[in-house]
Rosetta silent file (secondary structure, phi, psi, omega in degrees, C-alpha in Angstrom):
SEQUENCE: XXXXXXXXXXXXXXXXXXXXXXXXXXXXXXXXXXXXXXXXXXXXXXXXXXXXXXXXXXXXXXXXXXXXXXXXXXXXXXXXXXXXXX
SCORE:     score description
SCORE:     0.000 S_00000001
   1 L     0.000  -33.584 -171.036  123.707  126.826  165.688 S_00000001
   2 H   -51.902  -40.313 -171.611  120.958  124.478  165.082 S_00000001
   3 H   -73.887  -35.995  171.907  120.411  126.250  161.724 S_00000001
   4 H   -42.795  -72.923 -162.966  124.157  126.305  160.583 S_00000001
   5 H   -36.418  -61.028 -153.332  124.391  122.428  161.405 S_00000001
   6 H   -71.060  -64.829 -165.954  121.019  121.962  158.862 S_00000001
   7 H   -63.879  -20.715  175.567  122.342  124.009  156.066 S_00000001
   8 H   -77.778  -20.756 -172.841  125.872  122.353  156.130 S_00000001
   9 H  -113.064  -20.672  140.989  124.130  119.115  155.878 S_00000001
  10 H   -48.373  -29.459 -173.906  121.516  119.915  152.916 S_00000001
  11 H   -90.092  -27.684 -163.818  124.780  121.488  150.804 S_00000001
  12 L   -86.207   -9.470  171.212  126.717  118.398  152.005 S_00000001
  13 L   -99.444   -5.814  140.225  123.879  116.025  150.603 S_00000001
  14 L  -102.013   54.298  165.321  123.877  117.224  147.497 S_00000001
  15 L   -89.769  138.124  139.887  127.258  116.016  146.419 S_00000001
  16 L  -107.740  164.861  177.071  127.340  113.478  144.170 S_00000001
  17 L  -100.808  103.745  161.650  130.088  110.958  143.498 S_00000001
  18 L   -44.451  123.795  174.524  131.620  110.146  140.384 S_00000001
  19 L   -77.623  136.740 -175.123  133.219  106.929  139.221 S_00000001
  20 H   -23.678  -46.606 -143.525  136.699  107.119  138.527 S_00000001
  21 H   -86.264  -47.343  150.184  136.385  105.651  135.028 S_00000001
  22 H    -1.868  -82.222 -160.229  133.574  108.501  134.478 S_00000001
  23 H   -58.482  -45.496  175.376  135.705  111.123  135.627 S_00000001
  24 H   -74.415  -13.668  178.968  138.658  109.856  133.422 S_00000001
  25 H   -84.484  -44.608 -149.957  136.214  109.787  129.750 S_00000001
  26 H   -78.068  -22.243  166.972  134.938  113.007  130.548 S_00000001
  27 H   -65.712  -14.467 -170.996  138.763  114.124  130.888 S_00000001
  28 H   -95.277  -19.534  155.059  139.674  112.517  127.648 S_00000001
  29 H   -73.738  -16.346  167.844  136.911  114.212  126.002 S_00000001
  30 H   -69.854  -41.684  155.009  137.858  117.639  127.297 S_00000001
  31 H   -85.015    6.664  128.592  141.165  116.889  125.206 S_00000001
  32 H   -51.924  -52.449 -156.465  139.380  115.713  122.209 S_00000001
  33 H   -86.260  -48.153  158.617  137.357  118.973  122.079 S_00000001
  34 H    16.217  -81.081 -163.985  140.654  120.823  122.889 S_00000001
  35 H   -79.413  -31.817  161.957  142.648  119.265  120.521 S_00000001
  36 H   -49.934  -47.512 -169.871  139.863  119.861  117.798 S_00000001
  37 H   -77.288  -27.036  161.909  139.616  123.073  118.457 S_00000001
  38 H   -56.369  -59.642 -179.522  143.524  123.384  117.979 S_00000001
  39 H   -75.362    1.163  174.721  143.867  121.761  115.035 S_00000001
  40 H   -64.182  -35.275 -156.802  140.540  124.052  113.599 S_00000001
  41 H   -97.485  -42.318  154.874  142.955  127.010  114.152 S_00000001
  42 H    -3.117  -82.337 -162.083  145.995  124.978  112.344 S_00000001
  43 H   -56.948  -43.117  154.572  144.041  125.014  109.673 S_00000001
  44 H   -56.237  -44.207 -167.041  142.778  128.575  109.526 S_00000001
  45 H   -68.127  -24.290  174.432  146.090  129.588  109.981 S_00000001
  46 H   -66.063  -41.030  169.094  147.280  127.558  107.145 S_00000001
  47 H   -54.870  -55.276  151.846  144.388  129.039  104.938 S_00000001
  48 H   -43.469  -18.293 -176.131  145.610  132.460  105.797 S_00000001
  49 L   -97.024  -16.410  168.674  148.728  131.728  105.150 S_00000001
  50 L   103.591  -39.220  175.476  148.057  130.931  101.490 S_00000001
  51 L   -61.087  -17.210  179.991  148.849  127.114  101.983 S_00000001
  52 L  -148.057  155.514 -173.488  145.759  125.469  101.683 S_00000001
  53 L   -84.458  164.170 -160.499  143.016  126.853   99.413 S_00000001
  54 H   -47.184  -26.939 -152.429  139.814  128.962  101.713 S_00000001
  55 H  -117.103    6.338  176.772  137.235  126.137  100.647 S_00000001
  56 H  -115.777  -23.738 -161.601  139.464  123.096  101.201 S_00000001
  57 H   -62.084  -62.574 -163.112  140.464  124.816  104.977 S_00000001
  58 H   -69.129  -30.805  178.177  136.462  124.719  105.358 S_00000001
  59 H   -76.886  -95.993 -165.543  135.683  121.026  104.019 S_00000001
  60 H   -36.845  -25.571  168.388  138.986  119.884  106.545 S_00000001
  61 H   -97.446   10.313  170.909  137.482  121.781  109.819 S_00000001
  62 H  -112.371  -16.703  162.262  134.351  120.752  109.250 S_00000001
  63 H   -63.886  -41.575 -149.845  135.745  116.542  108.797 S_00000001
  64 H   -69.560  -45.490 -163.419  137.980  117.140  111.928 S_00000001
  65 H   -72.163   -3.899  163.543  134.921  118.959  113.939 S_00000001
  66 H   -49.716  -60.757 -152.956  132.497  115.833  112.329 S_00000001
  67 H   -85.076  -31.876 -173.452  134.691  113.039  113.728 S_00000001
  68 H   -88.967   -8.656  174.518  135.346  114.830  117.188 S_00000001
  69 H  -112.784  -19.957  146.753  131.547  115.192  117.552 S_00000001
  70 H   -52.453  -48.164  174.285  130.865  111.517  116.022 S_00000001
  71 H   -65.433  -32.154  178.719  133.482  110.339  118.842 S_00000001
  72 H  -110.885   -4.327  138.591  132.028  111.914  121.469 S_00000001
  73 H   -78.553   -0.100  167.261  128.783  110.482  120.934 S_00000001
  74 H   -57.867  -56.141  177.644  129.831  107.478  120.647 S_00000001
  75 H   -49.446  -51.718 -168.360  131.796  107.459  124.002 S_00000001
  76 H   -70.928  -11.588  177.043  128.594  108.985  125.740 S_00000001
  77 H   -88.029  -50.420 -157.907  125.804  105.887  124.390 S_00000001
  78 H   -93.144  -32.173  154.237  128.354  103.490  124.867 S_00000001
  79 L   -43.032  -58.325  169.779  130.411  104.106  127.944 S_00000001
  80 H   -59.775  -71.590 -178.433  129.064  106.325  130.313 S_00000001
  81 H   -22.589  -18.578 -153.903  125.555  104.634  130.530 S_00000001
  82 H  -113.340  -49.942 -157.261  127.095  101.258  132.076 S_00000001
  83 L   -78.658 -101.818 -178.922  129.491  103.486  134.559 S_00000001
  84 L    11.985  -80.285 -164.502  126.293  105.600  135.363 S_00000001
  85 L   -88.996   31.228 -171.226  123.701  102.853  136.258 S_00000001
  86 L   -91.602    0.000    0.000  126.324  100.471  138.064 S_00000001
């Protein structure tokens, strides 16, 4: 029993906690990269479709996935660090 009790209390000490506000950036970045990835397919499908030409498709998915990877470093220098280190 002795041994149970020790291993339940090594897996239960390495938990960490998150701070809420943490927890809530990294959800709104899971629906930035989501939502990126959605409109990425938009956009193929619109190329396929004849509607936008192959080489303007690729210059527009490569601004949306620019700005969604400019945004989330931004969020991660300036936001997280200060929740992190409180």
């Amino acid at each position: 029993m002795a041994g149970k009790r020790q291993v339940r209390e090594v897996k239960h000490s390495k938990r960490t906690r998150r701070h809420p506000d943490e927890i809530f950036i990294y959800g709104r970045l899971l629906l930035l990269n989501l939502h990126a990835r959605a409109i990425g397919e938009v956009i193929k499908g619109l190329a396929r479709a004849g509607a936008v030409l192959k080489n303007e498709a690729a210059y527009f998915g490569s601004m949306v996935e620019e700005a969604r990877a400019f945004l989330s470093q931004n969020v991660v220098e300036t936001a997280l660090p200060d929740l992190l280190y409180q």
